[in-house]
N, C-alpha and C positions, 0 to 999 in steps of 0.2 A: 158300156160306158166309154171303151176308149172312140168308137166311132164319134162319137158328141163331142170326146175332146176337141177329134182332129177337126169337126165340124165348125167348131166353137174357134177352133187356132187359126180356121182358116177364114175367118168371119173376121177376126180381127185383125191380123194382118194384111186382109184386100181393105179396111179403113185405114190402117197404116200406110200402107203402100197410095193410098189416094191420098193420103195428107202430106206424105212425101213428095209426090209428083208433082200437085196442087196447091200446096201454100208454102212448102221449102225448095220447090225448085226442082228437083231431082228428074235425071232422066231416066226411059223409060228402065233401064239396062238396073239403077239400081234401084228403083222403085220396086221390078220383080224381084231383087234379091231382097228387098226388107221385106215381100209379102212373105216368100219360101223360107226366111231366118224368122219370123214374128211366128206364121203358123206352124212350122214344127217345133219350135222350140218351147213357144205355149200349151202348145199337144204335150210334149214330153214331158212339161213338167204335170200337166194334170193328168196324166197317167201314170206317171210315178208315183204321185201324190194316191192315189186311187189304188196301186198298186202297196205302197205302205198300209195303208190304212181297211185293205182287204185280209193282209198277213198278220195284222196285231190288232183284231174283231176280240174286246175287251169283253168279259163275261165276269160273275162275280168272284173269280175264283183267280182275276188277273187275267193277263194278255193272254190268249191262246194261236200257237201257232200248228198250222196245219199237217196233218198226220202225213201227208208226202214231204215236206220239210224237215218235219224232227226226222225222219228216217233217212236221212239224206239224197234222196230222189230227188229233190227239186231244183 
């Protein structure tokens, strides 16, 4: 899942980064920096995102957190 994030992060900030350039002006210098700040930063959040919600996988008995976790390994 996280590859899709970054796939996805990086999908949208190369349209960022061409809206940038293309209808606000922007040169080329910070148009790459809005692609590299839009797709990582949308990566990380949907991996966190993805990341929480793999840690507290709800069963009928409440949230269950994973056996290397409660042991303190993780």
């Amino acid at each position: 899942m996280a590859i899709v994030s970054l796939i996805f992060g990086s999908i949208i900030g190369f349209f960022a980064a061409v809206f940038g350039w293309a209808v606000l002006d922007f040169s080329l210098l910070p148009a790459c920096g809005l692609y590299f700040a839009t797709s990582l930063c949308l990566a990380s959040v949907l991996i966190a995102g993805n990341m929480i919600r793999e840690m507290t996988k709800f069963d009928t008995n409440g949230p269950q957190i994973p056996a290397e976790l409660a042991r303190g390994r993780g």
